[in-house]
C-alpha positions in Angstrom: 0.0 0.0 0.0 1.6 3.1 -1.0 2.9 5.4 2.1 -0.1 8.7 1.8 -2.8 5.5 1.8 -1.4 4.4 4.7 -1.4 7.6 6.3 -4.9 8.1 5.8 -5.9 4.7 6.9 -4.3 5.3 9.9 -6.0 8.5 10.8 -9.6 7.6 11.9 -7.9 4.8 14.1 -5.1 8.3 15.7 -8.5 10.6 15.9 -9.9 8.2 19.0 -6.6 8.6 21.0 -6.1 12.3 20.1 -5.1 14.4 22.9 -4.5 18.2 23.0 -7.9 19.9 21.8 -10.9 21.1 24.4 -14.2 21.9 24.1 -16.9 19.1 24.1 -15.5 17.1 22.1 -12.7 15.2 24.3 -13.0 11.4 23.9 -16.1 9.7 24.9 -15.1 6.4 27.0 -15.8 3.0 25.3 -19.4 2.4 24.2 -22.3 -0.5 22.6 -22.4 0.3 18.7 -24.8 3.1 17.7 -28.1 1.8 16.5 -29.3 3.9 13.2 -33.0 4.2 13.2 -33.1 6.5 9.9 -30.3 7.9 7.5 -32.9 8.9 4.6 -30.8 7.7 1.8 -33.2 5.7 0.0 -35.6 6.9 -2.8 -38.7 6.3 -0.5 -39.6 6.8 2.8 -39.4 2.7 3.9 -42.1 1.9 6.0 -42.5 5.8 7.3 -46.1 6.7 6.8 -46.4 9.8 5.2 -50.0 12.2 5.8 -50.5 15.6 3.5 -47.9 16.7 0.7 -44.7 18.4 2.5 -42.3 15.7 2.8 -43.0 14.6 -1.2 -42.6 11.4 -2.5 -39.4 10.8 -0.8 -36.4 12.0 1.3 -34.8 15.5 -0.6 -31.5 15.0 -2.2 -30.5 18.3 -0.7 -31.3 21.7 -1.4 -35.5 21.9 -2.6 -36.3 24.8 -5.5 -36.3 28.1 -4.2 -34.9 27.2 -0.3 -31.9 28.2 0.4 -28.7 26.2 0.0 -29.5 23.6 2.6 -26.0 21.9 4.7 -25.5 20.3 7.6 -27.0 16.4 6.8 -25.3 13.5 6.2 -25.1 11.6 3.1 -27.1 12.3 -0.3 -30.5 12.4 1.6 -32.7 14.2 4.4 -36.0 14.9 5.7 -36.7 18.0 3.6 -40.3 19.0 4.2 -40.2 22.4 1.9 -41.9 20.4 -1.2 -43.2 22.7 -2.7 -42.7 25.3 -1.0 -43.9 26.6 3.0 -47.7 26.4 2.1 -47.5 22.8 2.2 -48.5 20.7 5.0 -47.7 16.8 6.4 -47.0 14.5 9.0 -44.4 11.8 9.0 -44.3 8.7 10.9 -42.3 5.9 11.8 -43.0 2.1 12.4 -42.3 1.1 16.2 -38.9 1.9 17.5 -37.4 -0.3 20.6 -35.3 2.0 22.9 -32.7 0.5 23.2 -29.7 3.1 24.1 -30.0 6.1 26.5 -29.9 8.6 24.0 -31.7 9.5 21.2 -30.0 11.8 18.2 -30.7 13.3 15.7 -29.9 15.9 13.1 -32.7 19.3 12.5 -32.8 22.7 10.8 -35.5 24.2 9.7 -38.5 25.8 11.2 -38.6 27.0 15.0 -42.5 26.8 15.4 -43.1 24.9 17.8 -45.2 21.8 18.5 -45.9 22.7 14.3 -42.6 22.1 12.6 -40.7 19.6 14.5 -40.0 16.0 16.1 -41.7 14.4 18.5 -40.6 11.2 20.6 -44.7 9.4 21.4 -44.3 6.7 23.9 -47.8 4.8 24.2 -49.6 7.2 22.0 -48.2 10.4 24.0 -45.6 12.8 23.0 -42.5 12.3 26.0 -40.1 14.3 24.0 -40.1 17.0 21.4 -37.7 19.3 19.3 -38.2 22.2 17.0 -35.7 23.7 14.2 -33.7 27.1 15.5 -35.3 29.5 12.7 -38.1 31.8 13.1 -37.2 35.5 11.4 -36.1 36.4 7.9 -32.7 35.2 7.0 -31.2 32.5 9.0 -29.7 29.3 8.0 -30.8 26.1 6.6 -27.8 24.1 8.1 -28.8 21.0 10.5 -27.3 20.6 13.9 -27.2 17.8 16.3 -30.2 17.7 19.3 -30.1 14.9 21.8 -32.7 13.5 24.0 -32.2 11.9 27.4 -34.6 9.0 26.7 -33.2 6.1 29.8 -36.5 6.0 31.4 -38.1 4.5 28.3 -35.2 2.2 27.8 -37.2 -1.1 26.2 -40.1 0.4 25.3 -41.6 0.6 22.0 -41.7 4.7 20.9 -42.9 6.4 17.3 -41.0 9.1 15.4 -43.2 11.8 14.0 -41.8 14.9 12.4 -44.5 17.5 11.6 -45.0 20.4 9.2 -48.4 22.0 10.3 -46.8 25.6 9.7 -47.2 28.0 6.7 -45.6 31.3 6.0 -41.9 31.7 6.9 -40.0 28.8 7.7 -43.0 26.6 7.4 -40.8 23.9 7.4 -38.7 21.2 8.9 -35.4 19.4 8.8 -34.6 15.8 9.8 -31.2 14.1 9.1 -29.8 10.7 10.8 -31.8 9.5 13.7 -29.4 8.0 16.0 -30.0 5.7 19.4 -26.2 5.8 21.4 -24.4 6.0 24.7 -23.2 8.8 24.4 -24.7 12.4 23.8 -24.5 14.6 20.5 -24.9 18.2 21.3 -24.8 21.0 19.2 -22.0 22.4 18.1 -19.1 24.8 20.2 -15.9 26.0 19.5 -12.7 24.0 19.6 -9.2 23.9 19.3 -6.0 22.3 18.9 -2.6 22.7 18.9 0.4 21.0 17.4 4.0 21.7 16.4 4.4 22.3 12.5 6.8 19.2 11.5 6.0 18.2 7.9 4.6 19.9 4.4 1.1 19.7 4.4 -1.5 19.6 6.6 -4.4 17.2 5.8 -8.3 17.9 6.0 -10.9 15.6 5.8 -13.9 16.6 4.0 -17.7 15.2 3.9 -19.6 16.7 0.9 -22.7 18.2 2.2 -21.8 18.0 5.6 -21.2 20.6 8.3 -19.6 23.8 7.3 -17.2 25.4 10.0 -14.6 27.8 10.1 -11.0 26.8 11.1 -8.8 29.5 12.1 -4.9 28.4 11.5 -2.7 30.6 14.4 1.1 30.3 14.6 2.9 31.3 17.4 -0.1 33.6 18.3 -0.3 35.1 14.9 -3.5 34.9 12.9 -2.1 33.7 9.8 -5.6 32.0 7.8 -9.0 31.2 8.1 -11.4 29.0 5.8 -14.6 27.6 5.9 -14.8 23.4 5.2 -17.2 20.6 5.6 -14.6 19.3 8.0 -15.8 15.4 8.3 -16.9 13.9 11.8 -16.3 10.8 10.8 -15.3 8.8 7.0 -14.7 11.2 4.9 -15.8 11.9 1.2 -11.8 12.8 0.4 -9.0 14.7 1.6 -8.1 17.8 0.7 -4.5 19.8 2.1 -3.3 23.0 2.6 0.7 23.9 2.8 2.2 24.8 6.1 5.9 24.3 5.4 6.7 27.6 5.9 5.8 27.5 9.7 8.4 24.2 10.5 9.3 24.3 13.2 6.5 27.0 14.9 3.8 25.9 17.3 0.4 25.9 14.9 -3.1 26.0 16.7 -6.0 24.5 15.1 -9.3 26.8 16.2 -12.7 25.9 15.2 -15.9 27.8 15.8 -18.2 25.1 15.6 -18.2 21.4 16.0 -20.3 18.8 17.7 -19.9 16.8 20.9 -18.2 13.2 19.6 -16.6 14.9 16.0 -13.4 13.5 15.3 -13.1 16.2 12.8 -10.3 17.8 14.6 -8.9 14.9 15.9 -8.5 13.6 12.4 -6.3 16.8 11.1 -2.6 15.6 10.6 0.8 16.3 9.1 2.5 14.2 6.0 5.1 15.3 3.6 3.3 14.1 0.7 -0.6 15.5 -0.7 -3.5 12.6 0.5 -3.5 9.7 -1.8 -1.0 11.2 -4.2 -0.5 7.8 -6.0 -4.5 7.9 -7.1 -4.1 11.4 -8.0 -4.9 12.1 -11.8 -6.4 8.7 -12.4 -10.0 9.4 -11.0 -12.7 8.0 -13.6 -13.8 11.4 -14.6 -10.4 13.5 -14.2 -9.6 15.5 -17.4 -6.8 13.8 -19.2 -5.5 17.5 -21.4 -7.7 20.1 -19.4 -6.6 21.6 -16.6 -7.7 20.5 -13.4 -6.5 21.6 -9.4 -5.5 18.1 -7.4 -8.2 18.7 -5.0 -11.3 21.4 -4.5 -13.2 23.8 -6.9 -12.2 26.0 -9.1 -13.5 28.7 -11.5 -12.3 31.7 -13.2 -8.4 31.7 -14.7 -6.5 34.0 -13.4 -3.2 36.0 -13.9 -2.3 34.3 -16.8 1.2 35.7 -17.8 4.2 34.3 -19.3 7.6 34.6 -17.5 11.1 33.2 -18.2 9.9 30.1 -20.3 6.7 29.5 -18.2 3.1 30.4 -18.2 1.7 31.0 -15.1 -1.9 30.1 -14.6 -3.6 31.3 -11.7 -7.3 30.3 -10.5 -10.5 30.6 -8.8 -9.6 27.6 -6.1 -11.5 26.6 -2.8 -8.6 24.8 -1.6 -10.9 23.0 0.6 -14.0 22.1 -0.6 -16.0 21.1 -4.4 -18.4 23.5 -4.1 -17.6 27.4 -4.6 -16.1 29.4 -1.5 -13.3 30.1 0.1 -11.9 32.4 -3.0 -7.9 32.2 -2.8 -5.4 31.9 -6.2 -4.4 28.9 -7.1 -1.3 28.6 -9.2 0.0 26.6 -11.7 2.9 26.1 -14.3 3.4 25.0 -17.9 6.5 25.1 -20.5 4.0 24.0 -23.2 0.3 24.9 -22.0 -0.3 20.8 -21.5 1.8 20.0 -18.7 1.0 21.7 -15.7 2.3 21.8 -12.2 0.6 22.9 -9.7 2.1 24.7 -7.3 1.2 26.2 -3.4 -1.8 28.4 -3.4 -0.4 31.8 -4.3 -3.0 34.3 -2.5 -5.0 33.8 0.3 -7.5 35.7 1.8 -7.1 38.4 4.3 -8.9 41.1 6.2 -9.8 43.1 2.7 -11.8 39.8 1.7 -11.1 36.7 -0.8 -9.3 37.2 -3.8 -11.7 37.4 -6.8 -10.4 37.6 -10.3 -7.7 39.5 -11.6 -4.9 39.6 -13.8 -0.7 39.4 -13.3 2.0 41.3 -15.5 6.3 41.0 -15.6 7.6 44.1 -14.3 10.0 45.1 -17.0 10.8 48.4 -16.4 10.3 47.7 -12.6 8.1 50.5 -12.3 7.5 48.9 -9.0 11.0 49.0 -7.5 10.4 45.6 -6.6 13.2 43.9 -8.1 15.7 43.1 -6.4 18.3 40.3 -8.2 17.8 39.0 -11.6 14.6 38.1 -12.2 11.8 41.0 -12.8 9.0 41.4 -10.7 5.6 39.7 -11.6 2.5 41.3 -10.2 -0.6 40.1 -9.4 -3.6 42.5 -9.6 -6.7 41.2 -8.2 -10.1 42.1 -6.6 -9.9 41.9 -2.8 -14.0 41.1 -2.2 -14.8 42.6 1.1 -17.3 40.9 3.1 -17.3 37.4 1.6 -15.3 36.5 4.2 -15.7 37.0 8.2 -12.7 38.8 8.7 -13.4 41.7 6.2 -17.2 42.0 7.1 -18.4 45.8 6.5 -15.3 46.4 3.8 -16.4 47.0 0.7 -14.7 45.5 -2.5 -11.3 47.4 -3.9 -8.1 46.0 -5.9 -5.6 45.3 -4.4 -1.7 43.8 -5.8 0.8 41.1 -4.5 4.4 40.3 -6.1 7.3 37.9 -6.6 10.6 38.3 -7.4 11.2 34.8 -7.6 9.6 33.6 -10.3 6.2 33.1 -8.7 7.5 30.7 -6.2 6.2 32.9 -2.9 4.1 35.7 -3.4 4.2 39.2 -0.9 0.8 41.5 -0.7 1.4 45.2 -0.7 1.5 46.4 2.7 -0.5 49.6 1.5 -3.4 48.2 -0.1 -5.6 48.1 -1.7 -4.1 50.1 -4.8 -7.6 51.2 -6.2 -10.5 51.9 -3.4 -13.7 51.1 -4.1 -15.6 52.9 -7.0 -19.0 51.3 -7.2 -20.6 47.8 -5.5 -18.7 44.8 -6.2 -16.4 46.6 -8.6 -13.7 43.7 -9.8 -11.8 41.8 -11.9 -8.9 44.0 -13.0 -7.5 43.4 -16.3 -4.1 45.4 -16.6 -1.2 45.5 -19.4 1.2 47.7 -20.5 0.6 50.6 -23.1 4.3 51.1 -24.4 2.7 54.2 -26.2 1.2 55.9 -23.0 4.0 54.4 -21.2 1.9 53.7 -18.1 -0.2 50.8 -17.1 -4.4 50.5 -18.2 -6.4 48.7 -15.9 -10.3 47.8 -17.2 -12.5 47.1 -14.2 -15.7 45.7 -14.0 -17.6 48.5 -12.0 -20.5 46.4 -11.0 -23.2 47.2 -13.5 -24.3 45.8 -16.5 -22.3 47.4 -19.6 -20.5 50.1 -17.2 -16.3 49.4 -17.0 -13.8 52.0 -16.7 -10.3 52.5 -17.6 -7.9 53.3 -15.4 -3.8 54.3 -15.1 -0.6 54.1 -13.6 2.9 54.8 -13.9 3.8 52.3 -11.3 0.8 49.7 -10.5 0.1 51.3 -7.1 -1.5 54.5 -7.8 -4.7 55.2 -9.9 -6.6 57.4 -11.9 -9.5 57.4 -14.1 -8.9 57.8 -17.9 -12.4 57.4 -19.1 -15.7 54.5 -19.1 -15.9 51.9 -21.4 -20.2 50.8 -22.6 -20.3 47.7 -23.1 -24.1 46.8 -23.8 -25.1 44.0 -21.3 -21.3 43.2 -20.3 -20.8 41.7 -17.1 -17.5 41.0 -15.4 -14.4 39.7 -16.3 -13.4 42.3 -19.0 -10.1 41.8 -21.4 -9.0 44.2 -23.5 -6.2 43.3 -26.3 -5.1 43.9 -30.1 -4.7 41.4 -32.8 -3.6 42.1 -35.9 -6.7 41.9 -39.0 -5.8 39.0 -41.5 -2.4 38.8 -39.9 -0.9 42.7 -41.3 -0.9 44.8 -38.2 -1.1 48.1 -39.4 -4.8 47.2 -39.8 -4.9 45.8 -36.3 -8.1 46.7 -33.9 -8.4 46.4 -30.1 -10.9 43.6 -29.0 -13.0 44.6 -25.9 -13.8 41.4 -24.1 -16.4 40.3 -21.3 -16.6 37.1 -19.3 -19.8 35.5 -21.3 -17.9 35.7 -24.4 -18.7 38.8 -26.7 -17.0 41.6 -27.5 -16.5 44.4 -29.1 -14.1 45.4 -31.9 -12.6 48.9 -32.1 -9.3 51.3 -31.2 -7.7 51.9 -28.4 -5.6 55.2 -27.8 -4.2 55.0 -24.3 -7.1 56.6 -22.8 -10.3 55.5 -24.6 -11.7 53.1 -26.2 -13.9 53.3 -29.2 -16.2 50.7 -30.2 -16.9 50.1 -34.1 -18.9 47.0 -33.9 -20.4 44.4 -32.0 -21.2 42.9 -29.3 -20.6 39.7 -31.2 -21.1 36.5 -29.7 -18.6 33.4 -29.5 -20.6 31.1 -26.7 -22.5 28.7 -28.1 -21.4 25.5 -25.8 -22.9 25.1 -22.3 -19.7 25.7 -20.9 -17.7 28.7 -21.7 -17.1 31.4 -19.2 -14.9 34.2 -18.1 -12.0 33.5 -20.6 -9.0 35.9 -20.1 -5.5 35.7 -22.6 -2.1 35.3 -21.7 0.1 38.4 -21.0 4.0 38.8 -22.1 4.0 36.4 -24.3 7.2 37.2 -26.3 6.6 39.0 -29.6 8.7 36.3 -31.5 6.4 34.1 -30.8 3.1 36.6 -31.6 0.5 34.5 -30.4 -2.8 35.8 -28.3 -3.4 32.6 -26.3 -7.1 32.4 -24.5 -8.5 29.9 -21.4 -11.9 30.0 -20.2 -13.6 27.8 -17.6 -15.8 25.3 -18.6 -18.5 26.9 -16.3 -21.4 24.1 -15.0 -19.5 21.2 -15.8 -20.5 17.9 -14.1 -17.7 15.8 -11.7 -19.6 13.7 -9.6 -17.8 11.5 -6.6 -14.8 13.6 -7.5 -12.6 15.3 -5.5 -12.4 17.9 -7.5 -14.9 20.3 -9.4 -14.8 22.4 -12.8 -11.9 22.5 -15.7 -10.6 24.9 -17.8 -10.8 25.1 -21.5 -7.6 23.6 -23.9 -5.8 26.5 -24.3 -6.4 28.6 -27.9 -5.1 31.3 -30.0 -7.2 34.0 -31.3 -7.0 36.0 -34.3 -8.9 38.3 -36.6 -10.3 37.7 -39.9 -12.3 39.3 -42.4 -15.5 37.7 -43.1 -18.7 38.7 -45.5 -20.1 40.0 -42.6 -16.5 41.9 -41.3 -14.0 41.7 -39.0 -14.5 38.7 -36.4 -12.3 36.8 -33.7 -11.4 33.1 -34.4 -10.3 30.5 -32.5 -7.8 27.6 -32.4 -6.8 25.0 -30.3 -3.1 25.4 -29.5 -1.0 23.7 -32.0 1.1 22.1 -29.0 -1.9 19.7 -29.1 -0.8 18.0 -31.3 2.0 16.4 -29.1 0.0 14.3 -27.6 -1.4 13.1 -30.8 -0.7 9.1 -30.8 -2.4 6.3 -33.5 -3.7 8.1 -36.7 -7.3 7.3 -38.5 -7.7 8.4 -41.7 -10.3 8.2 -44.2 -10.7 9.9 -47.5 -13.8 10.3 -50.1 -15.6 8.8 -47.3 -19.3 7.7 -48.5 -22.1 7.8 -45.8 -25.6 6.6 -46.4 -28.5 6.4 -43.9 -28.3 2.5 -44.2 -24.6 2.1 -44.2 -22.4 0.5 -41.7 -21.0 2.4 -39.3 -17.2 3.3 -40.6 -15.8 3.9 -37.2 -17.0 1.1 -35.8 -13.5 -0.5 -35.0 -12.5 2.4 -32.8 -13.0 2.7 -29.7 -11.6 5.3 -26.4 -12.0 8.4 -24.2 -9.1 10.9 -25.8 -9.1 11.8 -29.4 -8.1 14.8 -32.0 -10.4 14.5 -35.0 -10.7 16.8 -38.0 -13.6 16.6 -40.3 -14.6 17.7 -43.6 -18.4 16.9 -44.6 -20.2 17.3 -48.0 -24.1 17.3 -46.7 -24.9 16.3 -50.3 -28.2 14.9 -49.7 -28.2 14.3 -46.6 -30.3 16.1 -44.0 -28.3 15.6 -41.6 -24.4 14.5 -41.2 -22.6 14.2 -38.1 -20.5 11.8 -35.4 -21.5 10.3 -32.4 -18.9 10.3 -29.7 -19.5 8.5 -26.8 -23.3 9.0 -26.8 -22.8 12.8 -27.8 -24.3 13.8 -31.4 -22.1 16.8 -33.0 -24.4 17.2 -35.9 -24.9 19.4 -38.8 -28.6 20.5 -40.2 -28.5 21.0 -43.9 -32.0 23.3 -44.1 -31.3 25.8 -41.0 -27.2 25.6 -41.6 -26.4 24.6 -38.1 -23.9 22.7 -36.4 -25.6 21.1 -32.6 -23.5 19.8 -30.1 -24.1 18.3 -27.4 -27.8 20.3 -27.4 -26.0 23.2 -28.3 -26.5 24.6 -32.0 -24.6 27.5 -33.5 -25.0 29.0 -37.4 -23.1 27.7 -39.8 -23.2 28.4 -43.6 -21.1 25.8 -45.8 -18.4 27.1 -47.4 -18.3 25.9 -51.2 -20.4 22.7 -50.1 -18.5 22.0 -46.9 -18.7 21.8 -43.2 -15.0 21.9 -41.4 -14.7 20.7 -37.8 -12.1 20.4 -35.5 -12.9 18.1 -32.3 -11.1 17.6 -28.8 -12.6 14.9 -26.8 -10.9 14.3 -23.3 -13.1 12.2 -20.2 -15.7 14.8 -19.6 -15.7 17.9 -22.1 -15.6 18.2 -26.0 -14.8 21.6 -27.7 -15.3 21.9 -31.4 -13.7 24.6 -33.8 -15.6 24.9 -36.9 -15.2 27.0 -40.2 -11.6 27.4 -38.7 -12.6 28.7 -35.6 -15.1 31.2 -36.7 -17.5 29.5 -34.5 -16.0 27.7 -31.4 -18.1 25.5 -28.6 -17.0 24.3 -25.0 -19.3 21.7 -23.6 -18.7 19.2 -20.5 -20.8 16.0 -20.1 -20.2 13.0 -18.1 -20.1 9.9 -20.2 -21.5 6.5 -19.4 -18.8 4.8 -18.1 -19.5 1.8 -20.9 -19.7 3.9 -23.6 -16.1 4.5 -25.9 -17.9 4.1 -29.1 -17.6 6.0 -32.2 -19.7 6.3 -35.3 -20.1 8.6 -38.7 -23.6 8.8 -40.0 -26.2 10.4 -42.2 -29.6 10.8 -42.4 -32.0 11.5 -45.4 -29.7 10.4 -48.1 -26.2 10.5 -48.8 -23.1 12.2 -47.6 -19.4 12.5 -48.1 -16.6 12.8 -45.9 -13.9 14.0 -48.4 -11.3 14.2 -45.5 -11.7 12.3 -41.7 -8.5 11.7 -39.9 -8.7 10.6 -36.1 -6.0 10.8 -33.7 -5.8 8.9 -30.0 -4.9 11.1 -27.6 -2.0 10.6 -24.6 -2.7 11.8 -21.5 -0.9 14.9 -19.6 -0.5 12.8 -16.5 0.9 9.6 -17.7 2.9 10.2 -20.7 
């Protein structure tokens, strides 16, 4: 068994001898085996009886339409009695229950009315015990916590569950999770703590999906140094996750934790290792991307600070370090010598008393403008969006920009000790976009300023002082912005400047230092489901000339993974005059084709609606395909990958994927596609990147299949050639 399995086998087994934490969660003394009455993790209620229409058909997977995000049970399943909403009313009751243990517990949210939305223990007919949710005013939480009854005096006596919704109106209601008969008594939550001395690399965190959220507070030698909310598990966990602490070896760490319930071995369970939680596994999860960038562990949304450096591109990222579901905003960071290979490396920027770090962008330093530089290497900067309030420690500050540096190559990363660098201007004004106008000679940052189609431009001489140059309309554009300029048709002295916002349209126009003009557009490039808040590359070197783009694959589906969301294969834009004018295009990096392994080919390729299937041979999860199609006859034309139909109509000229369709007139008689399929995403380039869709799906597991087909009558394929695909991880 490799040595980080062993460590985590071990842990569970270390939590019940754990020593040095308080609060009520020391060590209970030896007890019988819990006896579970109800978990709710089936698709029906059992033998429950169920009276009226609150608690459905069957125990909620969750959160209910229109309730707030609901946290706190156990497993997939709870007692959820918002069906349809808090007009709806219901009893639900158990079959006899022997008492058999001296407690009774249980997990409930919900409703505080009581005797109307609650539990009740009946002994003989009569109610002996009785327990409503903590919520009665506007706001509140939907997140279950532990209750406990006392019930020895009924020890061997047959007693009935019933949990009750007879309230309407606000938090008409109720919450039931994991009914529990024990020895020993689960009370609701209360801060902890725990101290240890810092002797290895990482720290490691178990986490249960859906289960509590707390906040841990990490304090060396005293110091505040970070705090983070996490479904910390109080018992198996879902995964671990792991957050780096090797710069405190050595330094006493202590492990504070607002909330956690009597018997959690949450806490206990924290420890040390040199090497990230089942690091041999890593990678080779059933639905891990095999080409698209993924973080080892935890969510992650918007790239980042993508800048080039020194024979590396940097790619910072939306991550929750500690957790699959969105939070906890802090930079990721990753590093690439060819865009495919990446290494992820410490988290670069957490968050602080200004907020969590929303989206930005980095530059190099090359005039050091700064004054940051300090040996050989110029400065790289981060700019990013500190997001006051989204974190306890910066409740009341409003949002504002703030910068961080390296002179190291990106290795460790110092904030500014005067931010933020930009106060706030309006709302949740963020996601700073900044680059260097060598014309102006001064630095442009375009901010989002927090309402629809309103950014402005900003300067500075040296990245930490500010002023307004002028507002950029965008019509509808929302967050995110970029602003860049490509050469038209490859000949720059007809280049334009390409406004860009994060659902993928833009506007084309020029750009002298201080304002932009807008000659046309919005035009739209999102036509997958998944295609979001793409940003391009800064400092590339002009011998190379590329504009390189990522998005995030926005909504995609990971489920029983430890991590959540992907970014897009990397792709270079250009310009390109069209009938219809100037547009952008885009194309899959051509470092792709390195991982390129056995080659299909096919050419004059015949398809008719009653033909055999020419791709039936070929088989796989990875593959590089480019398509020509003559509709001819046909109706329709298209491949099916893995269950997916990419598909194009003759009579409307449109190409569907996946669901999605997009326009797309033939050119001379043809349809051109260019396909990337890794485990859970396919992006197609068509028309040579004039239209472009990013869509993530999660395949059937028994499903590698192939096929070319037609419908309506005949088709050509004057050019197929199919390429299997190596993976990132294992080649």
């Amino acid at each position: 068994m490799p040595r980080t399995s062993l460590i985590v086998a071990s842990i569970l087994a270390a939590a019940a001898v754990a020593s040095g934490y308080t609060g009520q969660q020391a060590a209970a003394a030896e007890a019988r085996p819990e006896l579970l009455v109800a978990d709710f993790e089936g698709a029906d209620y059992g033998a429950w009886k169920t009276e009226g229409e609150a608690f459905g058909p069957g125990p909620a997977r969750g959160t209910l339409p229109k309730q707030m995000a609901v946290a706190g049970f156990e497993g997939k399943g709870l007692v959820n009695s918002f069906f349809r909403g808090d007009g709806t009313t219901g009893t639900l009751t158990s079959p006899p229950v022997k008492i058999e243990r001296r407690y009774v517990n249980f997990l409930i949210g919900g409703g505080g009315h009581e005797g109307r939305t609650c539990i009740n223990l009946l002994v003989a007919g009569k109610v002996v015990r009785t327990a409503a949710g903590p919520n009665l005013k506007p706001g509140g939480s939907e997140t279950l916590d532990w209750h406990s009854w006392d019930v020895a005096e009924f020890e061997g006596k047959e007693a009935v569950f019933q949990i009750v919704d007879q309230a309407t109106g606000g938090w008409g209601h109720i919450n039931v999770d994991h009914i529990i008969q024990s020895d020993r008594k689960r009370g609701a939550a209360e801060p902890a703590e725990r101290e240890m001395t810092v002797t290895a690399r990482y720290l490691h965190l178990p986490v249960k999906n859906n289960g509590r959220k707390c906040w841990l507070r990490l304090v060396v030698d005293g110091r505040f140094e970070r705090e983070f909310e996490i479904e910390l598990a109080e018992g198996e966990p879902d995964f671990w996750t792991f957050t780096d602490i090797v710069a405190w070896k050595g330094r006493r760490l202590k492990l504070e934790v607002d909330r956690l319930p009597a018997g959690s071995r949450g806490l206990a369970a924290i420890v040390q290792a040199d090497e990230v939680p089942d690091a041999a596994a890593m990678y080779k999860e059933s639905l891990r991307p095999q080409f698209h960038f993924t973080p080892r562990r935890g969510w992650t949304n918007d790239p980042n600070g993508l800048v080039y450096y020194d024979g590396e591109y940097h790619l910072f990222f939306q991550h929750n370090p500690y957790g699959v579901k969105w939070g906890n905003m802090t930079w990721g960071q990753a590093v690439s010598k060819d865009l495919l290979h990446w290494t992820e490396l410490p988290d670069a920027i957490h968050p602080d008393a200004l907020g969590t770090i929303f989206s930005g962008s980095a530059v190099v330093d090359e005039h050091n403008t700064t004054g940051w530089q300090t040996g050989p290497d110029k400065p790289l900067v981060c700019i990013y969006t500190s997001a006051g309030g989204t974190n306890r420690a910066s409740r009341g500050v409003p949002f504002s920009q703030s910068i961080a540096w390296s002179a190291d190559r990106g290795r460790t990363w110092t904030k500014y000790d005067k931010n933020p660098v930009l106060a706030n201007v309006h709302g949740g004004n963020r996601d700073p976009k900044v680059f260097w106008h060598a014309p102006g000679k001064q630095w442009v940052m375009l901010l989002y300023l927090d309402r629809r189609g309103e950014f402005g431009l900003f300067g500075s001489p040296d990245l930490k002082q500010w002023t307004k140059l002028s507002d950029l309309a965008f019509p509808e554009g929302h967050e995110c912005p970029d602003l860049f300029e490509l050469p038209v048709d490859g000949d720059a002295a007809k280049s334009r400047w390409v406004a860009w916002e994060a659902g993928g349209r833009y506007l084309l126009g020029r750009f002298d230092g201080r304002t932009f003009t807008a000659e046309s557009g919005p035009h739209p490039t999102r036509f997958g489901a998944n295609d979001y808040a793409a940003q391009t590359y800064s400092d590339i070197p002009a011998a190379d000339g590329r504009r390189i783009q990522i998005a995030w694959m926005q909504g995609g589906k990971y489920p029983e993974m430890p991590f959540n969301q992907q970014m897009s294969v990397p792709r270079e834009l250009s310009l390109r005059t069209t009938p219809a004018g100037i547009r952008l295009c885009f194309a899959p990096i051509r470092e792709i084709e390195r991982l390129r392994g056995k080659r299909h080919a096919w050419k004059d390729l015949a398809l008719r609606p009653d033909g055999e299937n020419p791709l039936a041979q070929l088989a796989g999860e990875l593959f590089d395909i480019e398509a020509e199609f003559e509709p001819g006859a046909a109706a329709k034309v298209g491949l099916l990958i893995r269950g997916q139909k990419i598909e194009y109509t003759a009579a409307d000229k449109q190409l569907t994927a996946l669901g999605r369709t997009a326009p797309l007139p033939p050119l001379a008689g043809r349809v051109k596609l260019r396909i990337l399929v890794d485990r859970a995403s396919v992006e197609v380039f068509a028309d040579d990147g004039l239209v472009q869709m990013a869509t993530c799906f999660v395949p059937p597991a028994d499903d590698r299949a192939l096929a070319a087909y037609a419908q309506g009558g005949d088709a050509r394929l004057p050019r197929l050639e199919i390429w299997e695909l190596k993976s990132t991880w294992t080649e």
